[in-house]
LUMMAR-684740 format. One record per residue: residue in three letters; x, y, z of N, C-alpha, C, CB in turn. Coordinates in Angstrom, 3 decimals. Glycine has a CB too. Layout:
<recs>
{'ALA',{X,Y,Z},{X,Y,Z},{X,Y,Z},{X,Y,Z}} ...
</recs>
This chain:
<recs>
{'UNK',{0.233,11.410,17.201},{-0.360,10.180,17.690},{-1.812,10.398,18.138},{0.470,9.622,18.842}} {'UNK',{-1.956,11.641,19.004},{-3.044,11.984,18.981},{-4.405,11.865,18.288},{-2.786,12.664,18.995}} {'UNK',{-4.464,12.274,17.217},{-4.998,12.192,15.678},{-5.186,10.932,15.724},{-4.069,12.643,14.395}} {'UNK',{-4.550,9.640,15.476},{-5.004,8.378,15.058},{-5.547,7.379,16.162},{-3.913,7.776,14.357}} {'UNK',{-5.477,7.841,17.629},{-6.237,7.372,18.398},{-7.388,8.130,18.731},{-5.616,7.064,19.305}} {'UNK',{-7.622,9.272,18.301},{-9.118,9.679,18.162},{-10.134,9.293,16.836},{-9.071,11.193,18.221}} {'UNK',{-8.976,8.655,16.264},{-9.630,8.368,14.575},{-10.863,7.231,15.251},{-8.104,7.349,13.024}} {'UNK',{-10.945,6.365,16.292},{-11.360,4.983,16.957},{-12.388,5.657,17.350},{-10.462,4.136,18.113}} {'UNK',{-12.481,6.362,18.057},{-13.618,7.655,18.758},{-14.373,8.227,18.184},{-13.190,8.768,19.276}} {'UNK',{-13.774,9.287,17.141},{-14.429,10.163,16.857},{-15.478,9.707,14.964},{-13.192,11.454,17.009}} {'UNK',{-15.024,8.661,14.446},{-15.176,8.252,13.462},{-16.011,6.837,13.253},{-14.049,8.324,13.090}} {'UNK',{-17.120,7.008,13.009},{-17.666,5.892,13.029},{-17.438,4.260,11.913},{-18.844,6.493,12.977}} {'UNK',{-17.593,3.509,12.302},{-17.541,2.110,11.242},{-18.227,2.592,10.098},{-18.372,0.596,11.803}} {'UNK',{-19.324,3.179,9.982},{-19.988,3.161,8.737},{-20.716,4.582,8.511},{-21.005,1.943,8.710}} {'UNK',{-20.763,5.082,7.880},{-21.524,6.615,7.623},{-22.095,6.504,6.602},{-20.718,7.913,7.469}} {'UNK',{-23.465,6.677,6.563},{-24.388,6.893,5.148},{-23.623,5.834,4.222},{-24.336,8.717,4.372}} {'UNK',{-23.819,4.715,4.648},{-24.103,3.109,3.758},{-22.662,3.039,3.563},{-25.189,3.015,1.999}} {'UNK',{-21.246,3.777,3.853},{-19.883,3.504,3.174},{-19.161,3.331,4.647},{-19.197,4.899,2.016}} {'UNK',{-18.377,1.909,4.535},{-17.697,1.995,5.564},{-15.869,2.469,5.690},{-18.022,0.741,5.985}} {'UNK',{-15.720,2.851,6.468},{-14.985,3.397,7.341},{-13.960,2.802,7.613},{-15.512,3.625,8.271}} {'UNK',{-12.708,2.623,7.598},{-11.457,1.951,7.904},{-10.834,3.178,8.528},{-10.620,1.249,6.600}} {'UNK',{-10.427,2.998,9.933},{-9.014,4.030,10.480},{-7.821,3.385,10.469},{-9.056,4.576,12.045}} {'UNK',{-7.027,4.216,9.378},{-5.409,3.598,9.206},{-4.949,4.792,9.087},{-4.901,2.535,7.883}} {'UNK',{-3.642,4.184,8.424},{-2.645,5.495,8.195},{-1.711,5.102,6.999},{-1.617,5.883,9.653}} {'UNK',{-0.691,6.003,6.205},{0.472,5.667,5.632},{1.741,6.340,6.514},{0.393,6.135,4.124}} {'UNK',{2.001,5.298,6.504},{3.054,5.207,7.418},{4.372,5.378,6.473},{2.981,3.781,8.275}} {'UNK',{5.289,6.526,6.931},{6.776,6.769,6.374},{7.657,5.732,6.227},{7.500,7.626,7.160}} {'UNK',{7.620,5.175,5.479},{9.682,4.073,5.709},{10.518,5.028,6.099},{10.781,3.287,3.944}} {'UNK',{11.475,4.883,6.706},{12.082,6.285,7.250},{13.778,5.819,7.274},{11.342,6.805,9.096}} {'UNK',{14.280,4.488,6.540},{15.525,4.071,6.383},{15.673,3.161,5.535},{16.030,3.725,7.378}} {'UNK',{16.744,2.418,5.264},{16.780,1.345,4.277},{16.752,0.280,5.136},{17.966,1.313,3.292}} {'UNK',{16.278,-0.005,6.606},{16.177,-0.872,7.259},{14.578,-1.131,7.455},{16.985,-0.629,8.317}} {'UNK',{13.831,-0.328,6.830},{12.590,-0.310,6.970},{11.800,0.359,8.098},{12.355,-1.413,6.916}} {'UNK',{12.307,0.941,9.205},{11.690,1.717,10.149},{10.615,2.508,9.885},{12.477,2.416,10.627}} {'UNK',{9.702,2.540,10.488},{8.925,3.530,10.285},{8.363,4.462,11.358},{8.057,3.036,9.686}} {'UNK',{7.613,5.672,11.364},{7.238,6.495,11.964},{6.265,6.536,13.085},{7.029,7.037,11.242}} {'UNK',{5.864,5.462,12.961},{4.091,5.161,13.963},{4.857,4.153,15.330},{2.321,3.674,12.616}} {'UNK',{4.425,4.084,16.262},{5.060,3.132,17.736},{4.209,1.771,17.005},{4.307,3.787,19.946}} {'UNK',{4.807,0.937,17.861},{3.728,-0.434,17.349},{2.252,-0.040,18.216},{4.489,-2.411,18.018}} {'UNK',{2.304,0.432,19.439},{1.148,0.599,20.353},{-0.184,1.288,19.535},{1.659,1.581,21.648}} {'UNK',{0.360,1.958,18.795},{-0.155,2.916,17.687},{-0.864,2.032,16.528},{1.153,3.829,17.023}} {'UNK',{-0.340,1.424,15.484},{-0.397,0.536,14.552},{-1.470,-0.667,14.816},{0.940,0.091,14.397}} {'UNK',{-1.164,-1.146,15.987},{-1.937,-2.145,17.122},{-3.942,-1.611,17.003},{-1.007,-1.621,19.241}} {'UNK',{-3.763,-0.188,16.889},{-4.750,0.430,17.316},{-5.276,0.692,15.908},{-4.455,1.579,18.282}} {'UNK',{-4.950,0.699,14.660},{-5.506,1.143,13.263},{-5.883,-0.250,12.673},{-4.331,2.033,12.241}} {'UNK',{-7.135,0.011,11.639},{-7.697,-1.088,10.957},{-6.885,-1.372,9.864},{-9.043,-0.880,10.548}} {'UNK',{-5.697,-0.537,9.440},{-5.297,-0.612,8.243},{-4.297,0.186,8.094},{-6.175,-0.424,7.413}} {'UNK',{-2.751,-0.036,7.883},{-1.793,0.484,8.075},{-0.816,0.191,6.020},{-1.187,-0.318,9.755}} {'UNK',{-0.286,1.474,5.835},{0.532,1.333,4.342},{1.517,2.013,4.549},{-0.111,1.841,2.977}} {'UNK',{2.551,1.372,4.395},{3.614,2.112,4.229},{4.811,2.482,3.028},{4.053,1.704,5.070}} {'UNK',{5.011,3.638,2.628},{5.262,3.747,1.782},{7.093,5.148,1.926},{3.716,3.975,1.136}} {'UNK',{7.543,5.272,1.105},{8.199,6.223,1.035},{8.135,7.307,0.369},{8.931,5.918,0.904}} {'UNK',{8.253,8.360,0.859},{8.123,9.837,0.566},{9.487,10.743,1.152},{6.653,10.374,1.327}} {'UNK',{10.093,11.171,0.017},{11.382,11.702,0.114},{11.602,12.425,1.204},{11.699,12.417,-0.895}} {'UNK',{10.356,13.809,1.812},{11.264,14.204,3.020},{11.217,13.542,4.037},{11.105,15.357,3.496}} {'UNK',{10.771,12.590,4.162},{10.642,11.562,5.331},{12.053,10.329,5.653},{9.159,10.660,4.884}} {'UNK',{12.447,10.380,4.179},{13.454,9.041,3.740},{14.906,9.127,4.379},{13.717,8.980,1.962}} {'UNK',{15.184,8.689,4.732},{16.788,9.262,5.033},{17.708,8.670,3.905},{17.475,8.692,6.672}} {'UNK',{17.441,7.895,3.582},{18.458,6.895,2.440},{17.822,7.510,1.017},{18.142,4.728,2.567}} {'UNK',{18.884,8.943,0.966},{18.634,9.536,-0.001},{19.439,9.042,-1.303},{18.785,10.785,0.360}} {'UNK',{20.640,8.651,-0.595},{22.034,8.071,-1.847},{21.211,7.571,-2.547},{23.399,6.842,-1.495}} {'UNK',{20.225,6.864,-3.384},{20.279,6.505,-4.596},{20.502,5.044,-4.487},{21.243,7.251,-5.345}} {'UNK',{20.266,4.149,-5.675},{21.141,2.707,-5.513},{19.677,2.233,-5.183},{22.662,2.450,-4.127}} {'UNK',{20.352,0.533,-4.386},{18.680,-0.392,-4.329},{18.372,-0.167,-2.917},{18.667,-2.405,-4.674}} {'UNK',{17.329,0.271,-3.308},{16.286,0.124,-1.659},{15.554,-0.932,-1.153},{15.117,1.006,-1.576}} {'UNK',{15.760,-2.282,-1.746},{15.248,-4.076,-1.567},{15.135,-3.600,-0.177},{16.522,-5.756,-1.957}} {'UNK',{16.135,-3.593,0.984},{16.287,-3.762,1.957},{14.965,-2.799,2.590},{17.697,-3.573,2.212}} {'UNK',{14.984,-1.565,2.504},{14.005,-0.977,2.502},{12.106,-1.581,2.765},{14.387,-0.469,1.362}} {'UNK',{12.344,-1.866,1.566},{10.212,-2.598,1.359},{11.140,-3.942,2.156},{9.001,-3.166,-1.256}} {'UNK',{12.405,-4.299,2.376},{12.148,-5.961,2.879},{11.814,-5.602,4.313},{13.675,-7.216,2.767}} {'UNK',{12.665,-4.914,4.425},{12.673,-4.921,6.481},{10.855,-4.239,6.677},{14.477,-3.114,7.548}} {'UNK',{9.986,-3.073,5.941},{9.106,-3.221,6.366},{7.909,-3.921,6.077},{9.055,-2.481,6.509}} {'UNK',{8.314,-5.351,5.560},{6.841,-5.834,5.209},{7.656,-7.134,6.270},{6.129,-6.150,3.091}} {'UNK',{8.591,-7.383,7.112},{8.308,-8.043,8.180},{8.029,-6.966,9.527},{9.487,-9.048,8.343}} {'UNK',{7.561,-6.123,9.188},{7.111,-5.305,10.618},{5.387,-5.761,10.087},{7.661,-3.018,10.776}} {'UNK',{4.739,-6.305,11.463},{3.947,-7.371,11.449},{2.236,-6.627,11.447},{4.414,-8.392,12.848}} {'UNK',{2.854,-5.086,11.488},{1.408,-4.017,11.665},{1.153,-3.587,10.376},{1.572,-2.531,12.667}} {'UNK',{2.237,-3.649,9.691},{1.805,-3.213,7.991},{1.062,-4.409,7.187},{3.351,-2.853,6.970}} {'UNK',{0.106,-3.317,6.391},{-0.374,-4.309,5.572},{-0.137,-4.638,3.896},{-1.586,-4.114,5.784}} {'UNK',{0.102,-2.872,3.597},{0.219,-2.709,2.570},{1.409,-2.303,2.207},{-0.565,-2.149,2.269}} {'UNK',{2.307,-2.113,1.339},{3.374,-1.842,0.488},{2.839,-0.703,-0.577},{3.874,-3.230,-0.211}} {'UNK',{2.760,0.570,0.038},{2.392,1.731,-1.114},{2.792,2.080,-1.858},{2.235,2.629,-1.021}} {'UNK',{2.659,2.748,-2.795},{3.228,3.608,-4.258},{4.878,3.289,-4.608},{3.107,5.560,-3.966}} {'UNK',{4.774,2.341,-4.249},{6.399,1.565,-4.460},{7.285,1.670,-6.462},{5.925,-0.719,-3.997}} {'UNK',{6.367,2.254,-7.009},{6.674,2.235,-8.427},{8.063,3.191,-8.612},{5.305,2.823,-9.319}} {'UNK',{8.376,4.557,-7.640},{8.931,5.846,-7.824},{10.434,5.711,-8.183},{8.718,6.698,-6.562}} {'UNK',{10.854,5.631,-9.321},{11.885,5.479,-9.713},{13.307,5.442,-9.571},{11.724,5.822,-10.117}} {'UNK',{12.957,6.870,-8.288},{14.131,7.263,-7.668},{14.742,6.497,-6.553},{13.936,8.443,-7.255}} {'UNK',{13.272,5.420,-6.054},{13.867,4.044,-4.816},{13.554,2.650,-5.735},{12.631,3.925,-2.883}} {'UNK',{14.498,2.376,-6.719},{14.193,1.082,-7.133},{14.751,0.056,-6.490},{14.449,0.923,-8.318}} {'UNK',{14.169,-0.934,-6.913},{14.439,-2.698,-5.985},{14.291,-3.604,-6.504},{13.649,-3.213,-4.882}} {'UNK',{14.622,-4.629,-5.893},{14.401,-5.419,-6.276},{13.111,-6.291,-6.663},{14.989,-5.634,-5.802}} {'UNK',{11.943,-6.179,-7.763},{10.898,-6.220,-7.515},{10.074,-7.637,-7.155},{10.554,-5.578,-8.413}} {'UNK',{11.114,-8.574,-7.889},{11.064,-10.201,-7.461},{10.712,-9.856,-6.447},{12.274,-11.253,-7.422}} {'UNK',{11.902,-9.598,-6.027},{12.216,-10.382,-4.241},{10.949,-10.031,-3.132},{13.950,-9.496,-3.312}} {'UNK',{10.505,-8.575,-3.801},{9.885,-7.857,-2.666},{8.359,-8.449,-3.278},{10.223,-5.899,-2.543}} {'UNK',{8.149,-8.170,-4.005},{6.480,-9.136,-4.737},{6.801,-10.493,-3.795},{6.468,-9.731,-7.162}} {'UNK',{7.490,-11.340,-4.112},{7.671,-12.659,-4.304},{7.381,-12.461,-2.272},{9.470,-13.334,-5.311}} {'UNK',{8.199,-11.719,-1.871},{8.260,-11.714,-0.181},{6.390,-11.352,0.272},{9.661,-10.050,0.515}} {'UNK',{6.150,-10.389,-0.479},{4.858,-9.759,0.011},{3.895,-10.801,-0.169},{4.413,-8.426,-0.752}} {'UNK',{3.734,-11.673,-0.973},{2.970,-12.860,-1.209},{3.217,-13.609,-0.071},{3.292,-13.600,-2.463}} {'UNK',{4.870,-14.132,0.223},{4.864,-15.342,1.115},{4.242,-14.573,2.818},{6.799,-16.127,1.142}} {'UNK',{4.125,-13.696,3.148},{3.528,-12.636,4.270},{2.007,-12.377,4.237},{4.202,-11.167,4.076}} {'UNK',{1.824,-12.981,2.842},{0.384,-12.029,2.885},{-0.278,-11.322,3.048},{-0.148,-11.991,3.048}} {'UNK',{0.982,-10.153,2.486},{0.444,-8.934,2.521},{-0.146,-7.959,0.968},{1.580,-8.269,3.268}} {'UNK',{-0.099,-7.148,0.831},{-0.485,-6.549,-0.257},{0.269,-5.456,-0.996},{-1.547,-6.155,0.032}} {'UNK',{0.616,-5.379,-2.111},{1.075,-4.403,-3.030},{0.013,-3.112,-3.205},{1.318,-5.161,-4.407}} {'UNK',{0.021,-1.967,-3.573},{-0.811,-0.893,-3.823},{-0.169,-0.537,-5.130},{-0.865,0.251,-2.684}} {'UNK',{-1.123,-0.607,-6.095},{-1.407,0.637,-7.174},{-1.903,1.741,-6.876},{-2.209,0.386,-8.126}} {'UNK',{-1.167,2.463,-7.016},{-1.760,4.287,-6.580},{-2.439,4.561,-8.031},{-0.116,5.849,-6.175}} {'UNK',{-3.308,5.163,-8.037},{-4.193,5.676,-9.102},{-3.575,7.237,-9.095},{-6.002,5.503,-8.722}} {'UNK',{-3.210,7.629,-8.261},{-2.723,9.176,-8.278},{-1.254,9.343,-8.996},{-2.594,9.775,-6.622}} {'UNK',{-0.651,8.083,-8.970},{0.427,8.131,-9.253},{0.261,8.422,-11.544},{1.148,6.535,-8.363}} {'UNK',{-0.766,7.795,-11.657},{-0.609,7.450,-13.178},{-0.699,8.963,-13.749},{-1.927,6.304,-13.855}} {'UNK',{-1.457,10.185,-12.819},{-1.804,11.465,-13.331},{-0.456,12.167,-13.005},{-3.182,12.148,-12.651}} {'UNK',{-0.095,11.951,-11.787},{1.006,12.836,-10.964},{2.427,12.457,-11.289},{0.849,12.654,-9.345}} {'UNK',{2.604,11.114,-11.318},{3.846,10.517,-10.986},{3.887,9.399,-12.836},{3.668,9.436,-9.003}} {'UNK',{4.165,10.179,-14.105},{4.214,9.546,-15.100},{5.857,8.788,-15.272},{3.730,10.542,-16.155}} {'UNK',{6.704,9.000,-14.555},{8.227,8.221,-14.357},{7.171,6.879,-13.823},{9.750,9.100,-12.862}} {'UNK',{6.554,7.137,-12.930},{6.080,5.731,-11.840},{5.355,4.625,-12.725},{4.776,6.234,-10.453}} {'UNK',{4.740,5.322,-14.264},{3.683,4.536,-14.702},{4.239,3.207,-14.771},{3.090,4.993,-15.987}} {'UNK',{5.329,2.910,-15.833},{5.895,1.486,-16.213},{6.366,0.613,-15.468},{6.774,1.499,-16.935}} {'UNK',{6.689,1.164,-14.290},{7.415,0.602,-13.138},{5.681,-0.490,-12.367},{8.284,2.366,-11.870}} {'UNK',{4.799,0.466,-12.394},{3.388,-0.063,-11.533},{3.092,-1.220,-12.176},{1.969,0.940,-11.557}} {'UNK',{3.686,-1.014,-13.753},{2.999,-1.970,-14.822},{3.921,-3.277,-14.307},{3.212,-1.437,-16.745}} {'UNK',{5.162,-3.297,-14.032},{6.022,-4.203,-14.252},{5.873,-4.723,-13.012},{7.312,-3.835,-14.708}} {'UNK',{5.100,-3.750,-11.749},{5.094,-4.394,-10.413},{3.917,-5.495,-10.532},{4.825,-3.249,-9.153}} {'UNK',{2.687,-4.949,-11.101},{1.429,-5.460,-11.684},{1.769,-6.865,-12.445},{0.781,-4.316,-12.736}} {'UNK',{2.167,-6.827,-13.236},{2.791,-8.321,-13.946},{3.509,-8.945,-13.098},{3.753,-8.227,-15.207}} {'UNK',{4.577,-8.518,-11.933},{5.000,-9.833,-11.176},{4.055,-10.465,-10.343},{6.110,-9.616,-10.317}} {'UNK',{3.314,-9.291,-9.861},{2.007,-9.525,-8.928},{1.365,-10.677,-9.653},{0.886,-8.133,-8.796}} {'UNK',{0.812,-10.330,-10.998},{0.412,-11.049,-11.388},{0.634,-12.576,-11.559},{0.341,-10.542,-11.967}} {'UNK',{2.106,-12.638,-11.721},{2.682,-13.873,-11.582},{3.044,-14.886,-11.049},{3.117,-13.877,-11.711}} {'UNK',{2.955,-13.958,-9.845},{3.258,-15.119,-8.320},{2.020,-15.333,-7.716},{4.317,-14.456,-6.906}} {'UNK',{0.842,-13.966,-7.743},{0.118,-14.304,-7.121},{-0.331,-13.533,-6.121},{0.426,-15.171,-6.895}} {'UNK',{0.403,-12.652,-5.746},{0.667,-11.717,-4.941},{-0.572,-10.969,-5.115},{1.931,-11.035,-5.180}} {'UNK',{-1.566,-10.536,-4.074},{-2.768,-9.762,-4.179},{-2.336,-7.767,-4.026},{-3.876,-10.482,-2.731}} {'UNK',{-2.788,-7.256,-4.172},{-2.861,-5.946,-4.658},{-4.187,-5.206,-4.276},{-2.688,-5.994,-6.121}} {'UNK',{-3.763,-3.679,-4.170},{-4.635,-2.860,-3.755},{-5.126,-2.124,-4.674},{-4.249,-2.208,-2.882}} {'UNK',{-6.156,-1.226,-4.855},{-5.989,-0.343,-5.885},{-6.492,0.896,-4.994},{-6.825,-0.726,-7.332}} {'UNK',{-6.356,2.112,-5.373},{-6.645,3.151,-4.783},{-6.688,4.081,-5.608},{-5.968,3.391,-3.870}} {'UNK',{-7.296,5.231,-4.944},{-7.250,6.689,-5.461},{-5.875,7.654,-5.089},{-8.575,7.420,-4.813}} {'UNK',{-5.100,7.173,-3.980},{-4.376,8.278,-2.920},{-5.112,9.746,-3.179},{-2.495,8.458,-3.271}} {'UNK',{-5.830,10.149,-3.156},{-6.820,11.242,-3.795},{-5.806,12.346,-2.294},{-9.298,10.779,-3.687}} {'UNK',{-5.385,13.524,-3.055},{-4.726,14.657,-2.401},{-5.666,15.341,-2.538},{-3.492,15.237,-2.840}} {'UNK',{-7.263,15.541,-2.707},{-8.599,16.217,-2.751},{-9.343,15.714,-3.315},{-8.720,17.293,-3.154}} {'UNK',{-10.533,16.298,-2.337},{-11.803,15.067,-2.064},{-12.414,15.054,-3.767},{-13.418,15.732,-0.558}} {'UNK',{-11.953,15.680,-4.982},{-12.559,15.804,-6.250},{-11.890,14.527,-6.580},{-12.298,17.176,-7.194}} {'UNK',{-10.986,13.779,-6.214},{-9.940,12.652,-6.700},{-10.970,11.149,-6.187},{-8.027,12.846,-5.661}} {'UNK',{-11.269,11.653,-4.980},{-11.893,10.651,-4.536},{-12.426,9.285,-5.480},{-12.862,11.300,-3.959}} {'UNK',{-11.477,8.281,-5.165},{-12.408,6.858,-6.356},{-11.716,6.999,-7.293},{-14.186,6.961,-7.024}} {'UNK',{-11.079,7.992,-7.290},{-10.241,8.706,-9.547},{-9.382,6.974,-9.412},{-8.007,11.243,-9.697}} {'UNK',{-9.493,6.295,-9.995},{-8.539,5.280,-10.924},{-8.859,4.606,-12.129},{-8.172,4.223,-10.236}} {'UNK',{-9.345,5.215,-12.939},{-9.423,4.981,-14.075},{-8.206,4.241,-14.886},{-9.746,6.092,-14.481}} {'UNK',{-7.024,5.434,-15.046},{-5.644,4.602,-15.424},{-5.447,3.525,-14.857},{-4.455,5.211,-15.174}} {'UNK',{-5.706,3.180,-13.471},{-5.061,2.108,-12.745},{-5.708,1.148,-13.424},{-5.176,2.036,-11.200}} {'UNK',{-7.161,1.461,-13.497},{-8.049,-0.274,-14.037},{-7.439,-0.549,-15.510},{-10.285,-0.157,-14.307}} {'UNK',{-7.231,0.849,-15.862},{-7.047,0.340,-17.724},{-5.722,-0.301,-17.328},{-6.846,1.877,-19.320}} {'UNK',{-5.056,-0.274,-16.893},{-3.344,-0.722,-16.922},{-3.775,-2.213,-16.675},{-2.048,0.070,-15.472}} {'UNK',{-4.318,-2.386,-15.515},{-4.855,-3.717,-14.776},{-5.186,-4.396,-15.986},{-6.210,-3.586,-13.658}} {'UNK',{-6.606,-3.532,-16.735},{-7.558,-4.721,-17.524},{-6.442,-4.880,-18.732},{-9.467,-4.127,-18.179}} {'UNK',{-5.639,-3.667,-19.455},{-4.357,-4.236,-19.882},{-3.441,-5.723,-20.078},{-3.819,-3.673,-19.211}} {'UNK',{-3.575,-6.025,-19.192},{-2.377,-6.917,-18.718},{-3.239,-8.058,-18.015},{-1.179,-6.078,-17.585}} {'UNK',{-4.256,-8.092,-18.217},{-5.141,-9.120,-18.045},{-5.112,-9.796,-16.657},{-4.896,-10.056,-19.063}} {'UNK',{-4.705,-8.639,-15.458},{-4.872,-8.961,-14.149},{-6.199,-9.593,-13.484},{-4.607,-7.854,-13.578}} {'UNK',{-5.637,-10.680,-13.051},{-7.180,-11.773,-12.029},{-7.557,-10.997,-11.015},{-6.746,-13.501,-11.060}} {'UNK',{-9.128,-10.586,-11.276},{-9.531,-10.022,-10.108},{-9.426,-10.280,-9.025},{-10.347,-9.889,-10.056}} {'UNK',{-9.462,-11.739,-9.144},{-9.249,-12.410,-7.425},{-8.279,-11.697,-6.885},{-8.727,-14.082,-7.209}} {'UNK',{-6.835,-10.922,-7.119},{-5.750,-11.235,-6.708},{-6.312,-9.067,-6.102},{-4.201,-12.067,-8.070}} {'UNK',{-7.236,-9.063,-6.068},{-7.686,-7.039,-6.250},{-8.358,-7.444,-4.655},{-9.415,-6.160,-8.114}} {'UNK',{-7.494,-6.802,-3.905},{-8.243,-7.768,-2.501},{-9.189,-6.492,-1.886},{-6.767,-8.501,-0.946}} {'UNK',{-9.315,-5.005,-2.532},{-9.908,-4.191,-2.206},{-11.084,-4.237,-3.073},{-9.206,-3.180,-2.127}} {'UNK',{-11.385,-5.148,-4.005},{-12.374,-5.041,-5.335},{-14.166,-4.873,-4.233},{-12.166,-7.095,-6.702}} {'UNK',{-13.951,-5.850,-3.366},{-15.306,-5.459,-2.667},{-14.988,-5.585,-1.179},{-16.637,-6.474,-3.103}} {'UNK',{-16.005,-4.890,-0.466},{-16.098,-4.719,1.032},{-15.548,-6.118,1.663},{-17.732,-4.379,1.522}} {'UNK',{-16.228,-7.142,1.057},{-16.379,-8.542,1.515},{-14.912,-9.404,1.721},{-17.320,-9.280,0.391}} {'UNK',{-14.601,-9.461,-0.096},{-12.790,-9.422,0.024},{-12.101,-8.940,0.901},{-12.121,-8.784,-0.874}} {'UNK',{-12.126,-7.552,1.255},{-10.747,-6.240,2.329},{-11.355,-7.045,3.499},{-11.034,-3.739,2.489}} {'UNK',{-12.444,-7.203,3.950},{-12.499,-7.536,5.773},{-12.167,-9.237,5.560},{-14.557,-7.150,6.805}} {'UNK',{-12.367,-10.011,4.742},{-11.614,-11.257,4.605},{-9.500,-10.748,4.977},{-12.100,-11.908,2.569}} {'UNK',{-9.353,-10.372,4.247},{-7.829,-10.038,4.183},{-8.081,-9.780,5.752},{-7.141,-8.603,3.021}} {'UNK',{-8.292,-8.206,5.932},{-8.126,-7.887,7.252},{-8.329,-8.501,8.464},{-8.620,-7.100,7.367}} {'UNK',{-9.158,-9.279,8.207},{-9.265,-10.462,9.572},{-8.523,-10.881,9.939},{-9.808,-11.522,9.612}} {'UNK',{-8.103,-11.642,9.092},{-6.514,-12.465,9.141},{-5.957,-12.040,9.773},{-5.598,-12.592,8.166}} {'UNK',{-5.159,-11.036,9.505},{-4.082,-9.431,9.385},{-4.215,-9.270,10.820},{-4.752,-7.714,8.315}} {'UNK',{-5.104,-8.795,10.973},{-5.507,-7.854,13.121},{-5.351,-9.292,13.796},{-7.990,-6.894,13.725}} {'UNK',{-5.462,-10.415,13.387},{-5.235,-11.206,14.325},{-4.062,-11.456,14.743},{-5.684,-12.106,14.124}} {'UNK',{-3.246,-10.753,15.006},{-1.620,-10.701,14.887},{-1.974,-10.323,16.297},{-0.575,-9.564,13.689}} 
</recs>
């Protein structure tokens, strides 16, 4: 906890012309959606994603994890829905697109996933097309595991420009868009 309340301190809004967001990815840590961070915590970050990562997961059995992305996209500090493509926690993708829209929150394309995680590719595609369909806005990212990754989404855009995704719906596409979203969002 330490760590993400010095992130406020020690880290400025903007460094050499690029600004600065302090968040976190936050563990799902059940099929009830729990996660790892206090709300007091969450309260305190510009930008919170939560996602699942196996040693963190307890709901290892297999089967649908709906319940999972449902219970945490009504926890009211998350914003994003991360790397949700991973084969091994599938869901229901309606329900959870279709939910993340009526919340207004956001889906993530991991760009790391298309190099690292090739099970995840078709799944991003098929999350991407419901997105697309309802309306549902979306992230795009690097998840860069080293700073050489940094920005890397190349696959992600080709998949995107693919499938003829509306930029509008890319709520990270410019600075201007993300602090529109985020406004909203912290006013909770």
């Amino acid at each position: 906890d330490w760590h993400f309340l010095c992130l406020k301190r020690s880290i400025p809004e903007e460094y050499e012309g690029v600004r600065i967001l302090k968040g976190c990815e936050a563990n799902i840590l059940d099929k009830t959606g729990r996660i790892d961070f206090p709300k007091w915590l969450l309260k305190c970050l510009d930008i919170v994603i939560a996602s699942i990562h196996t040693p963190a997961y307890y709901s290892l059995e297999g089967g649908d994890h709906t319940s999972a992305y449902m219970g945490v996209l009504n926890n009211p500090y998350v914003d994003i829905l991360g790397h949700s493509g991973n084969p091994d926690y599938r869901y229901d993708i309606d329900k959870v697109v279709r939910k993340t829209k009526e919340l207004g929150k956001l889906i993530e394309i991991n760009g790391h996933s298309f190099d690292t995680r090739p099970k995840n590719i078709e799944i991003c595609r098929e999350i991407a097309l419901k997105c697309k369909e309802v309306g549902a806005g979306i992230v795009v990212n690097s998840d860069c595991h080293s700073c050489f990754e940094l920005g890397e989404i190349t696959k992600a855009k080709a998949m995107l420009s693919d499938i003829h995704f509306p930029e509008e719906l890319i709520m990270n596409r410019n600075l201007k868009t993300l602090r529109e979203f985020l406004k909203d969002r912290k006013s909770i």
